[in-house]
N, C-alpha and C positions, 0 to 999 in steps of 0.2 A: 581629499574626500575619501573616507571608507567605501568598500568593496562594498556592494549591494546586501551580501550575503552577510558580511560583519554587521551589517546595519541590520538586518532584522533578526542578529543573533543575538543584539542586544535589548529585544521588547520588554517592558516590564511586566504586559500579560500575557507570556509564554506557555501554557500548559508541556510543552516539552522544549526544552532546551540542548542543542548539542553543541560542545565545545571542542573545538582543533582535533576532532575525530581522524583518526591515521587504521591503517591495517594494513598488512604485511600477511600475506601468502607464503610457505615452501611448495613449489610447484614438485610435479614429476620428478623432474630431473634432477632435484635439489636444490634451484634458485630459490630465490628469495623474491618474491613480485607484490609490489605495493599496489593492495587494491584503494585506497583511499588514501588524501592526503592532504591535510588540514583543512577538513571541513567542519565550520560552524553551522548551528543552523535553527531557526525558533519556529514553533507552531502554536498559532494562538486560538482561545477558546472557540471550537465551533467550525474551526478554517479547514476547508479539505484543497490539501494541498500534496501536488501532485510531484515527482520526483522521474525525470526525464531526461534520457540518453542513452547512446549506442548498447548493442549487448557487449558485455563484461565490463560496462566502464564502474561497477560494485554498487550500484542503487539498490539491487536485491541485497546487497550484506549490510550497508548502510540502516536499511529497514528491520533487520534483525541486529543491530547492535540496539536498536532504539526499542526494539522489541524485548532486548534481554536475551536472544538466543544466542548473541557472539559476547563472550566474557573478555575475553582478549583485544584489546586495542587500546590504541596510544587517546586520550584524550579524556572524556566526563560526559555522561546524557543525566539530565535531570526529567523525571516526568510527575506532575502536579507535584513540585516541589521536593521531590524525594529523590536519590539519586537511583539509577539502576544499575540496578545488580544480579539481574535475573528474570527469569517470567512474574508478571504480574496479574490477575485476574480484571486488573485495572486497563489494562491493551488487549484487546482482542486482536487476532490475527487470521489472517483471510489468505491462503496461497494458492498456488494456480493451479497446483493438482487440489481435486475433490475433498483428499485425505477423510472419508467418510468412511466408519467401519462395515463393511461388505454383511455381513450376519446381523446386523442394526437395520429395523426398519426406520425411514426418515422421522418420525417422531422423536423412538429412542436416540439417533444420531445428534437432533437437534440439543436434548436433553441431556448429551451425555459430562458435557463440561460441569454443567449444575450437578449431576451424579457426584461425580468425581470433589465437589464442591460440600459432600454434605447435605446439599439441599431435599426438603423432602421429597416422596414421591407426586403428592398432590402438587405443591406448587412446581414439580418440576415439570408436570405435564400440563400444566395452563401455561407456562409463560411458554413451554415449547411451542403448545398450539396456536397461542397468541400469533407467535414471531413467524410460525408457517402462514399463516394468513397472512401478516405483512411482508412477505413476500412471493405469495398468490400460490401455494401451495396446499393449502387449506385443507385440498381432495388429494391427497397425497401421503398422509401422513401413515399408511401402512404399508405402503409400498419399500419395496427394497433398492437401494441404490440401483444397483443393472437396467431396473425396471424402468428408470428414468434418465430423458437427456440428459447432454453436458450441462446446456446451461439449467437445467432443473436442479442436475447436482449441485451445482456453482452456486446456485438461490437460496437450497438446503445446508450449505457450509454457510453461507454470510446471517443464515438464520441463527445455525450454531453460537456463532461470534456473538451477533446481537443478544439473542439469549441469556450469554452471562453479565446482560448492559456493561460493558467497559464503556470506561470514559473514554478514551482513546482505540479508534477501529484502525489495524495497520494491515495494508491489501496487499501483496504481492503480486503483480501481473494477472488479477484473477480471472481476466476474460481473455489474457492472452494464448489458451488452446481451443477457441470458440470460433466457429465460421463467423464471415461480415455481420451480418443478419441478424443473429443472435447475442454478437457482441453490442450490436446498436440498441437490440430492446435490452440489455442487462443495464448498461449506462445509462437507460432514463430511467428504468427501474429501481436501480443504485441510487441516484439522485433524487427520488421522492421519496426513498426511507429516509437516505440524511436530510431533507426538508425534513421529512418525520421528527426525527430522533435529533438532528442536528449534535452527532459526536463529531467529537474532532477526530478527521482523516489522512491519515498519508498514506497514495495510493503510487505505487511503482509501475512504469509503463517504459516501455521504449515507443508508444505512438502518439506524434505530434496532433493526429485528428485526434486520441480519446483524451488527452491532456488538455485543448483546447476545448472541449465538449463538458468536461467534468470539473476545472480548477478555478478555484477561488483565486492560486498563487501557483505557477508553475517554478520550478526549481532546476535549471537546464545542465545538467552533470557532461565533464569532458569524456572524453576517453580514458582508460588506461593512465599512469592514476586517476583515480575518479576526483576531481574538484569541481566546486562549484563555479560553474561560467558565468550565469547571472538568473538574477529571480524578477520572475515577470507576472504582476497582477494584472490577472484577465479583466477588465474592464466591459464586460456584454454582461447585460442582465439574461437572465435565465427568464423563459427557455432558450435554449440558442439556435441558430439558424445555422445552417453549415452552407445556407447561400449568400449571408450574410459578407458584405465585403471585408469588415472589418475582420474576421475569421480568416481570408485569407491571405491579407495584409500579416497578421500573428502569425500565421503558419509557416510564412515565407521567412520572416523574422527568424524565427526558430529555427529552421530549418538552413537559415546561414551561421546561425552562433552554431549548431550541431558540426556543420559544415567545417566551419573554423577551428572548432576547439576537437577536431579529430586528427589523430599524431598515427604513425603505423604502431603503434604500443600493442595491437591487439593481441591474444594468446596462441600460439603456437598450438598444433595436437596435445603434445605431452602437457602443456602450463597451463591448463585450463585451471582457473578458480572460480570464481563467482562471480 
């Protein structure tokens, strides 16, 4: 029987598809450190699926080959049928820092990918304001980054991304510099855009509570090289309970495959890569 992960590398309605994905690091010192190593992997129309494991085991670089940001690696990403080769307008990309321009008020911030796009000025300030009120920024829109929380910034970056509607939204830990508290309203708030919008998502996390809270399809990544341990479809209807037994039946699951598939591979000071 196929490996879980070969089996839904092969779906035939994949909006992304990754094949026998490899990466290879030079660290500090001059080694050579494989962050990834033959990993398949399919994402189907609509599915927000979550990519989870230890830090450095390369989920973060995994998301930016698929994003187009890593040119270099062993293997093939197709996304709606087209191979990648680089940034696409068609992936929106969400990461954990703000990365908002500082002299940008949140409006212009939201606006600025359409800028860069060509797009008029009118339509670039309706769909900006639109996407600030989809995610309750609405009374915000002149304000300057400083002016506002982390997670307000956080809101104003996933506005930006939505703004250019990509088909495909790719998140990077984006609530992972956020107190408890804030991380919990961003994740239900997260989850009634994509009810919204319902794009397809792959969201990177090292936390088994917001991967069980957020995923359609969890994706459980080893250690050091990064491979695929097994994919586990969350079976709870939304909304979820986090008192819910079956939550922490999943949790414990997960938290033994983590357990298992961690080798002392981690990076040394000098070999830090991704």
């Amino acid at each position: 029987m196929a490996a879980p992960h070969e089996v839904t590398a092969m779906r035939d309605d994949a909006v992304i598809r990754a094949a026998h994905i490899g990466k290879t690091f030079a660290s500090r010192s001059g080694k050579e450190l494989v962050a990834l190593d033959d990993i398949s992997l399919a994402v189907t129309e609509g599915e927000f699926v979550c990519l989870l494991g230890p830090s450095g085991c390369g989920k973060s670089t995994l998301l930016r080959i698929l994003a187009g940001l890593e040119t270099h690696f062993e293997g093939s990403v197709f996304a709606d049928g087209e191979k990648v080769a680089g940034p696409s307008r068609k992936r929106g990309m969400v990461f954990q820092e703000y990365s908002l321009f500082p002299w940008r008020n949140i409006e212009e911030n939201v606006a600025a990918g359409l800028e860069f796009a060509g797009v008029p000025a009118d339509e670039r300030r309706e769909r900006s304001l639109r996407h600030l009120e989809l995610v309750g920024l609405s009374g915000f829109a002149r304000a300057l980054p400083h002016e506002l929380s982390g997670g307000m910034r956080q809101r104003a970056a996933i506005a930006r991304a939505l703004a250019a509607d990509p088909h495909i939204l790719l998140m990077d830990e984006p609530f992972g510099a956020l107190d408890a508290h804030t991380r919990i309203l961003l994740q239900k708030e997260l989850l009634r855009i994509w009810s919204a919008s319902r794009k397809t998502v792959v969201f990177v996390t090292h936390s088994v509570d917001e991967a069980v809270y957020l995923a359609d399809r969890i994706v459980v990544m080893s250690a050091r090289p990064g491979r695929i341990v097994e994919e586990i479809e969350v079976e709870m209807a939304r909304p979820r309970r986090r008192d819910d037994p079956r939550w922490g039946v999943l949790a414990a699951r997960i938290l033994a495959l983590l357990d298992e598939a961690t080798t002392d591979g981690g990076l040394s000071e000098d070999e830090e890569t991704r």
